[in-house]
LOGU-892626 format. One line per field, with one value per residue (C-alpha): residue in three letters; chain; x, y, z. Coordinates in Angstrom, 3 decimals, always signed. Each point is the difference from the previous one (the first is absolute). Layout:
BEGIN
rest	[ALA|...]
kette	[A|...]
xx	[X|...]
yy	[Y|...]
zz	[Z|...]
! end
This chain:
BEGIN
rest	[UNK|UNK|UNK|UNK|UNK|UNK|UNK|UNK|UNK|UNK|UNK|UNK|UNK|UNK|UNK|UNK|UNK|UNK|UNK|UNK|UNK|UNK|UNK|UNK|UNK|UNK|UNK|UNK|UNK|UNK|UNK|UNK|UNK|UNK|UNK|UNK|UNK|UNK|UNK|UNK|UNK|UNK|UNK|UNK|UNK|UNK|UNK|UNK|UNK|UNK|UNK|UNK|UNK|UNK|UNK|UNK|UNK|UNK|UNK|UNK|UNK|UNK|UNK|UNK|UNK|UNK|UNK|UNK|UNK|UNK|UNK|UNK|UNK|UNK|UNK|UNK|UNK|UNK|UNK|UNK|UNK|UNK|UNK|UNK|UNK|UNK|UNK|UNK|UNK|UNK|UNK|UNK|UNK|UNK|UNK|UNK|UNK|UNK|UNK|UNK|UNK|UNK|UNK|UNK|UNK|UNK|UNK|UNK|UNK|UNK|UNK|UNK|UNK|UNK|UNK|UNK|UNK|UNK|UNK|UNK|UNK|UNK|UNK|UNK|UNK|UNK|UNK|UNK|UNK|UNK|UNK|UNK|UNK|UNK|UNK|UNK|UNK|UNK|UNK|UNK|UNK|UNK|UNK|UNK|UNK|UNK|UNK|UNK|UNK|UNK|UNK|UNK|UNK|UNK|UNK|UNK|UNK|UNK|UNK|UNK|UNK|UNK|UNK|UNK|UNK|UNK|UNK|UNK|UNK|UNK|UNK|UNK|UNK|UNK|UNK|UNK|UNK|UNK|UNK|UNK|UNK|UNK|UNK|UNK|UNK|UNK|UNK|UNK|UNK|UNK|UNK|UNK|UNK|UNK|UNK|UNK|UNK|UNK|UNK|UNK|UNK|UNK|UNK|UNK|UNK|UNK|UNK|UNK|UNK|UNK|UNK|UNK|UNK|UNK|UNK|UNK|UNK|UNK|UNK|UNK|UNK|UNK|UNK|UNK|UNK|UNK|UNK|UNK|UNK|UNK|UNK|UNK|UNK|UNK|UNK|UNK|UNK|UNK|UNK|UNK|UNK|UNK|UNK|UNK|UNK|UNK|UNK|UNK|UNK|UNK|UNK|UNK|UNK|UNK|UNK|UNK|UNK|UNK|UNK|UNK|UNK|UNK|UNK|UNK|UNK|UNK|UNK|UNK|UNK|UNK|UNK|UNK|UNK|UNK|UNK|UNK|UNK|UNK|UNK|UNK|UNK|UNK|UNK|UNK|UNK|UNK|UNK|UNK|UNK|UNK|UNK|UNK|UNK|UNK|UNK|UNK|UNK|UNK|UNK|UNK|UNK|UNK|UNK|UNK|UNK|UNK|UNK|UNK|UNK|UNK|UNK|UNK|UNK|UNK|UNK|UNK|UNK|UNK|UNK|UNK|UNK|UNK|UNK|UNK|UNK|UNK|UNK|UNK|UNK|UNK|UNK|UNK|UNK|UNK|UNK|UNK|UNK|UNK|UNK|UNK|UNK|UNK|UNK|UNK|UNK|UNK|UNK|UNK|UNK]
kette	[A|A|A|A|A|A|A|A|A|A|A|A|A|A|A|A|A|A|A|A|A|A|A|A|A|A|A|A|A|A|A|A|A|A|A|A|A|A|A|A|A|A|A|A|A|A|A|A|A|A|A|A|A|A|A|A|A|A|A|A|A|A|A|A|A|A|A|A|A|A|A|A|A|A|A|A|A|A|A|A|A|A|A|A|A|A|A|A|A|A|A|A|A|A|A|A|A|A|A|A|A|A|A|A|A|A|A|A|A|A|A|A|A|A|A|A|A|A|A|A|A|A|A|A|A|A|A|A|A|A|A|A|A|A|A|A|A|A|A|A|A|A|A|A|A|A|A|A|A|A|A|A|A|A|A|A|A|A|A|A|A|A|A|A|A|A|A|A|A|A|A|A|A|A|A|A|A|A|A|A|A|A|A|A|A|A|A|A|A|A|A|A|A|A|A|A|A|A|A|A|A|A|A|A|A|A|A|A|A|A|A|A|A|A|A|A|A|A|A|A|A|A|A|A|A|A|A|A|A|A|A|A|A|A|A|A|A|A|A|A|A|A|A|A|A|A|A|A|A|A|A|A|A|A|A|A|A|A|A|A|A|A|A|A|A|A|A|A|A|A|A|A|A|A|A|A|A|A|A|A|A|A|A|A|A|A|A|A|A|A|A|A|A|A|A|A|A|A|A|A|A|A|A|A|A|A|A|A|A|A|A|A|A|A|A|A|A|A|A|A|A|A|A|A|A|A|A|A|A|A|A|A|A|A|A|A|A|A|A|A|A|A|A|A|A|A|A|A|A]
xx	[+149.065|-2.584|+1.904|-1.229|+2.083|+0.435|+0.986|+0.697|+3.323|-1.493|-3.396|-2.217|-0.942|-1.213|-0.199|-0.153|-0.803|+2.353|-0.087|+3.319|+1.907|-1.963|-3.503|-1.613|-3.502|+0.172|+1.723|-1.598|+1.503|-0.923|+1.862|+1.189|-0.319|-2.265|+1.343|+3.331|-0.901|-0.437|+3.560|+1.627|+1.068|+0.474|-0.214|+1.690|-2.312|-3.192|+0.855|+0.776|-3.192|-2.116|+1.323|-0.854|-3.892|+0.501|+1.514|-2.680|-2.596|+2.249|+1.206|-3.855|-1.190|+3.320|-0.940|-4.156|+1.054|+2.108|-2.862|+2.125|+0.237|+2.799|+0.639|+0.235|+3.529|+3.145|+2.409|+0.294|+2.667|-0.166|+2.423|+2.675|+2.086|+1.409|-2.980|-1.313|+0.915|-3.441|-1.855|+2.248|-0.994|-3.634|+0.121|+2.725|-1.867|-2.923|+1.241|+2.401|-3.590|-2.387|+3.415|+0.314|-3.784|-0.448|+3.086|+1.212|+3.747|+0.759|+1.981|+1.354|+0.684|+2.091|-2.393|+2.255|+0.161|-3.806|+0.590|+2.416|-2.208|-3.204|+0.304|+0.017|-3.603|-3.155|-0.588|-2.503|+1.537|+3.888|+2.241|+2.609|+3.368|+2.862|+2.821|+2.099|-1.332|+0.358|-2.242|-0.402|-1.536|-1.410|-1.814|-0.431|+2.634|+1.964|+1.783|+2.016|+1.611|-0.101|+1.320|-2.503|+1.734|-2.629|-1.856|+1.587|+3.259|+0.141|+2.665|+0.011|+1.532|-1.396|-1.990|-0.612|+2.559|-2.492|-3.722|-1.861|-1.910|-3.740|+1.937|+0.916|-3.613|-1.801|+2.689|-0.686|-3.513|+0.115|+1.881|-2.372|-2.876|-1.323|-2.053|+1.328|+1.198|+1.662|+1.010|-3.441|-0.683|+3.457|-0.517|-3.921|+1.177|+2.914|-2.051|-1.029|+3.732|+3.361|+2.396|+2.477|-0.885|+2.512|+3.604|+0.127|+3.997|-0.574|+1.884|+2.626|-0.722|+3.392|+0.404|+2.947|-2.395|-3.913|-0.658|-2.317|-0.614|-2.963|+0.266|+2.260|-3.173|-2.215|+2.026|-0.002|-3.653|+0.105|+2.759|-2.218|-3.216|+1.900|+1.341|-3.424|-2.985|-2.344|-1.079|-3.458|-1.830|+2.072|+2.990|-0.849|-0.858|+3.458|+1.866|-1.753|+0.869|+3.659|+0.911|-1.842|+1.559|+3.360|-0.584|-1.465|+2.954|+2.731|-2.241|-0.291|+3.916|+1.054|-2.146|+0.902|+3.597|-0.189|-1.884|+2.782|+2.718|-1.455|-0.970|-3.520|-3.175|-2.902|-0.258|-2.789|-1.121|-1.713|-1.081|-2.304|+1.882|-0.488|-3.431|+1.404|-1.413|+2.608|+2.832|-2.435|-0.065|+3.640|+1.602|-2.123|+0.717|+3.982|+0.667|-1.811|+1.704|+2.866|-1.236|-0.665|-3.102|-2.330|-2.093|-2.007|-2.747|-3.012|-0.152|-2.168|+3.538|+2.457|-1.635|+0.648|-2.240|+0.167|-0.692|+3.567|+1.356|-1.509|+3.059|+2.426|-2.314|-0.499|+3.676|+1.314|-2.785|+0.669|+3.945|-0.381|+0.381|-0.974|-2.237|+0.285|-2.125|+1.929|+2.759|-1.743|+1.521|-0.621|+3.196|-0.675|+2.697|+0.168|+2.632|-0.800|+2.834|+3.470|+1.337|+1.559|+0.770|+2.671|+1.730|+0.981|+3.724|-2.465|+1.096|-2.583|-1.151]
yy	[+67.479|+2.136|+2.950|+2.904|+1.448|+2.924|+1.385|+3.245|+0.235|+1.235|+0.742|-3.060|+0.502|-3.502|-1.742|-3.861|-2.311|-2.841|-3.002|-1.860|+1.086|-1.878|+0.149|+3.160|+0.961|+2.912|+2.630|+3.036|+2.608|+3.434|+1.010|+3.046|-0.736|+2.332|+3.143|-0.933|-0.628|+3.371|+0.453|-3.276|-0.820|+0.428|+3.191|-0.167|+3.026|-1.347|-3.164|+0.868|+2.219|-3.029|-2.643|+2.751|-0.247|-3.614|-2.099|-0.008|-1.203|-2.495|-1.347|+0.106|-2.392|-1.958|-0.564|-0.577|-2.673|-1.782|-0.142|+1.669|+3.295|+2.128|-1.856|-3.466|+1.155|-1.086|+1.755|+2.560|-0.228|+3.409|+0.712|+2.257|-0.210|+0.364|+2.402|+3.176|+2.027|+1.822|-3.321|-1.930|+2.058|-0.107|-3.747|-0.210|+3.675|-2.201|-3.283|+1.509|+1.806|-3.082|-1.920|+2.716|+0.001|-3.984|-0.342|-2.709|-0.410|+1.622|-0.606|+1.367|-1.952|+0.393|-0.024|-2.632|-2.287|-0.253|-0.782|-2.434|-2.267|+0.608|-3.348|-1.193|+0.602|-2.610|+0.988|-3.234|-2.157|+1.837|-2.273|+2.167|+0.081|-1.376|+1.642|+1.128|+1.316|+2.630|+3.169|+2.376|+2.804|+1.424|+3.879|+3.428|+1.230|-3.189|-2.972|-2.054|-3.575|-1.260|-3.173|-0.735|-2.253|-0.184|+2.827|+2.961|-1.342|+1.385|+1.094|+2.300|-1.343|+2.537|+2.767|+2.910|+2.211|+2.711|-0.586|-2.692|-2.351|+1.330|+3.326|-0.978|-1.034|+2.681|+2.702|-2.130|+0.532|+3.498|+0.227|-1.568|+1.515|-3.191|+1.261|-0.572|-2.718|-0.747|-3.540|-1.625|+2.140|-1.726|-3.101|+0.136|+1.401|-2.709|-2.472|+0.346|+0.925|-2.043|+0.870|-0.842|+2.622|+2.988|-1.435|+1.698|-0.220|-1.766|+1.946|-1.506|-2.919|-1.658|-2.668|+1.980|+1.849|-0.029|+3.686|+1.403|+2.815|+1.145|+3.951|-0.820|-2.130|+2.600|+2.148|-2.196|-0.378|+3.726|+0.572|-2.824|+1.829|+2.918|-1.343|-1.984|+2.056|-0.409|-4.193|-0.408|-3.030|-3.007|+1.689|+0.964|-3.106|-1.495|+2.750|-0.236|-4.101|+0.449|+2.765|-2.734|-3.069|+1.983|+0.678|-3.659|-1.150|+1.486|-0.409|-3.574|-0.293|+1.031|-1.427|-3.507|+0.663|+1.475|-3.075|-2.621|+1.954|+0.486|-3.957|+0.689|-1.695|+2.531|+3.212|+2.476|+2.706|+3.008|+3.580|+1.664|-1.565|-2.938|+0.184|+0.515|-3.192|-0.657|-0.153|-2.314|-2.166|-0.135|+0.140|-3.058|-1.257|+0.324|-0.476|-3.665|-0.765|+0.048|-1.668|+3.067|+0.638|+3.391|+1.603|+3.075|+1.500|+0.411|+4.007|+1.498|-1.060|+1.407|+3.311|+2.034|-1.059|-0.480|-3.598|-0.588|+1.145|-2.794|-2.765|+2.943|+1.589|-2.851|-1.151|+3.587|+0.168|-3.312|+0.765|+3.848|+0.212|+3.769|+2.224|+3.309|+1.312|+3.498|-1.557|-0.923|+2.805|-0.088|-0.869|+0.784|-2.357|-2.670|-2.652|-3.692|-2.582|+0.022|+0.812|-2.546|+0.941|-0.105|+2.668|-1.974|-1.270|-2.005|+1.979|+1.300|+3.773]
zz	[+243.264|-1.695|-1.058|-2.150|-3.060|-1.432|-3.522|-1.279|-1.921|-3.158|-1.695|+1.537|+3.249|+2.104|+3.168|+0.761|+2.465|+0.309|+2.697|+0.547|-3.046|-2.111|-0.548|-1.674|+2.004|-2.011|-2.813|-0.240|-2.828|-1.145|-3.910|-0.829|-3.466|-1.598|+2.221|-1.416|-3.365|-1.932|+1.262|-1.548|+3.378|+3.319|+1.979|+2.827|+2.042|-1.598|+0.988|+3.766|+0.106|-0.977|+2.462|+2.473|-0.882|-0.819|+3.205|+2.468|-2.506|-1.424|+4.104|+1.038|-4.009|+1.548|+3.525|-1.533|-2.439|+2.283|+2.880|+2.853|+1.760|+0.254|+3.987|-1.380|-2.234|+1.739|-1.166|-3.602|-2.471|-2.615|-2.951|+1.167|-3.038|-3.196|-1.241|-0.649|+3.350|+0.283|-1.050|+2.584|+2.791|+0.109|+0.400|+2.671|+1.737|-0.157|+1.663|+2.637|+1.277|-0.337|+1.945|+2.415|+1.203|-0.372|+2.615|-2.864|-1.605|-3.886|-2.721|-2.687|-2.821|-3.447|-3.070|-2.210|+3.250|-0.467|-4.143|+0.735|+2.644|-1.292|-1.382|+3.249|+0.972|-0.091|-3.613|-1.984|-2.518|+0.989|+1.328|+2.617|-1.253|+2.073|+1.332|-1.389|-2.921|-3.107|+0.360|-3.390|+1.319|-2.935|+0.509|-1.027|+2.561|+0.279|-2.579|+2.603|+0.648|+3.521|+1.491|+2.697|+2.460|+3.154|+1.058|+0.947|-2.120|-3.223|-2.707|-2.985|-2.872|-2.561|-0.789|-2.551|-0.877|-0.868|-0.868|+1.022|-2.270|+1.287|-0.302|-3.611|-1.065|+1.584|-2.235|-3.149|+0.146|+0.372|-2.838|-1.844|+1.273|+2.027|+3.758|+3.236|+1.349|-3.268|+0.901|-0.266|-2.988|-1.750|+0.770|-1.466|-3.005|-0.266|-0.390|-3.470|-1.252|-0.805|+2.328|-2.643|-2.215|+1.824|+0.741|+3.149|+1.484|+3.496|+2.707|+2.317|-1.941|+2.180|+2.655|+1.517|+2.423|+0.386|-0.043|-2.231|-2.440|-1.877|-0.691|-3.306|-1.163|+0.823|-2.544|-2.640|+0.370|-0.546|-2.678|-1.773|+0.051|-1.156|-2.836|-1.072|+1.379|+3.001|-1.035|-0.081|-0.694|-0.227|+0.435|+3.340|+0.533|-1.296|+1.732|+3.326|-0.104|-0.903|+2.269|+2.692|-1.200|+0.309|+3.822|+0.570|-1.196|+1.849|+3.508|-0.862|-1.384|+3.361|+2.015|-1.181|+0.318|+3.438|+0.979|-1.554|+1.908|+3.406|-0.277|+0.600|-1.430|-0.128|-1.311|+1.301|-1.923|+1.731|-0.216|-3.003|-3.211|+1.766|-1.564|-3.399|-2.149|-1.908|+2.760|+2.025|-3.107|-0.969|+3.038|+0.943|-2.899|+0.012|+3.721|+0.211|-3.326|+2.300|+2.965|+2.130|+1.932|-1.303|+2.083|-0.700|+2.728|-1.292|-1.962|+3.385|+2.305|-2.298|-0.565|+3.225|+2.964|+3.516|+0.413|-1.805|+3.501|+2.138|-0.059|+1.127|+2.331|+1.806|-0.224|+1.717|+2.265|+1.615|+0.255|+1.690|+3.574|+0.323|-1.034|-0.920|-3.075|-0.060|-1.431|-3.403|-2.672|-3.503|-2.539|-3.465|-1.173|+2.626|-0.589|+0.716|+0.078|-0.666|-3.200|-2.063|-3.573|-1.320|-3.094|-3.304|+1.547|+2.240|+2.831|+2.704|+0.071]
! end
């Protein structure tokens, strides 16, 4: 099936062309960055406004680089939630219309569904994962743990209690008067520092649950600069690598003990920290010390794009046996899966 996707949840606006589930003909993305920037972050109006003058540029470089028209596309698939309302509903607006007029079926699909398989695209020198497997999704708006089963059967083992690690970086880096996105910016500076030199206390460092926390380290990062000074020089080099090395660890921690109690033997990592060096490097490095399987999609698949929506696309499209575009709505905080954490008497919530 050669099905068209759509995504819009946030501040990157893009459209791909995927045949089968599988193969990528084509991943076409417009950044917000630089509008965003002077701001420090996102802005949620801004960021609708742009998607607006955005999407039919970014569907028409899709449809171009792929080598089809808009009557060769089987079916669309378009991002209908968790996300930025406003930014939601200029992609879904978008693909009910082009579904509507093409007489073909639409989907809407859950943004961390398209993190989680990702993996599971044609991607060269990535070897698919097999089910079932453990997905980190690792983002701005998101720090979950996921027991992917099959397609379409997932379970939430953990998640954030209150910011999320992307969250965490970006906030850090405003504090120290790093540019937007503040993530790459940390992790360039890292390089050159010890990420011993700050004993920063990791949170929820416990394997009674596999939630996470990470506003507490973002205050320590600023009681620390408080009582010290803005760092400059190699001290923001040391801080920037030890406030990292913190968050590295505790993703990694409970990554690898999520995977030894679900019994599974690969862990996928996905969303924008999944581009973070040094958690590529030392979860790869402490997962196959243990036997388990790492896989990381390459940086342009874990960023938000379109072509990320392909497996699931395909998967709903070839399962619905109606069509009816109206009923696509946008859900800023779109569940997906059941919920299976448990509080620290191992009990489930």
């Amino acid at each position: 099936m050669l099905v068209l996707t759509i995504e819009s949840s946030c501040d990157e606006t893009s459209a791909a062309v995927i045949r089968d589930g599988r193969s990528i003909l084509s991943n076409a993305v417009a950044s917000q960055i630089p509008v965003h920037r002077k701001y420090g972050g996102v802005v949620p109006e801004l960021a609708s406004r742009n998607h607006i003058c955005d999407i039919h540029a970014v569907i028409n470089d899709a449809l171009k680089d792929a080598g089809v028209s808009l009557d060769d596309i089987e079916g669309f698939g378009v991002t209908s939630g968790p996300g930025l309302v406003g930014s939601l509903l200029v992609g879904i607006e978008t693909a009910k219309a082009l579904a509507m007029a093409q007489g073909k079926p639409c989907v809407g699909l859950n943004h961390l569904e398209g993190h989680l398989t990702a993996v599971l695209l044609d991607i060269e020198g990535l070897e698919r994962p097999d089910f079932p497997y453990l997905g980190c999704i690792v983002s701005g708006g998101h720090t979950d743990l996921y027991l992917v089963r099959a397609m379409g059967d997932y379970s939430i083992l953990g998640r954030t209690r209150d910011d999320a690690a992307g969250e965490a970086f970006d906030k850090v880096a405003k504090m120290l008067g790093l540019p937007y996105p503040g993530g790459v910016e940390i992790d360039r500076l890292a390089k050159d520092g010890d990420p011993e030199a700050i004993d920063f206390t990791r949170p929820m460092w416990t394997r009674k649950h596999f939630d996470f926390s990470f506003s507490g380290l973002k205050t320590a990062v600023l009681n620390h600069i408080k009582a010290n000074g803005q760092p400059e020089g190699q001290g923001l080099h040391d801080l920037c690598a030890s406030f990292q090395k913190c968050v590295v660890d505790v993703l990694v921690f409970k990554a690898i003990e999520a995977t030894k109690q679900t019994g599974c033997k690969t862990m996928v990592y996905s969303g924008g920290v999944a581009c973070n060096s040094m958690l590529r490097e030392h979860a790869k490095d402490q997962g196959e010390r243990r036997g388990f399987k790492v896989i990381f999609a390459p940086p342009k698949l874990c960023t938000d794009n379109a072509a990320m929506l392909g497996p699931a696309a395909e998967f709903y499209l070839q399962g619905q046996t109606g069509f009816d575009a109206w009923d696509l709505r946008a859900t800023s905080n779109m569940p997906l899966g059941k919920d299976e954490r448990v509080d620290k008497e191992g009990r489930h919530r």
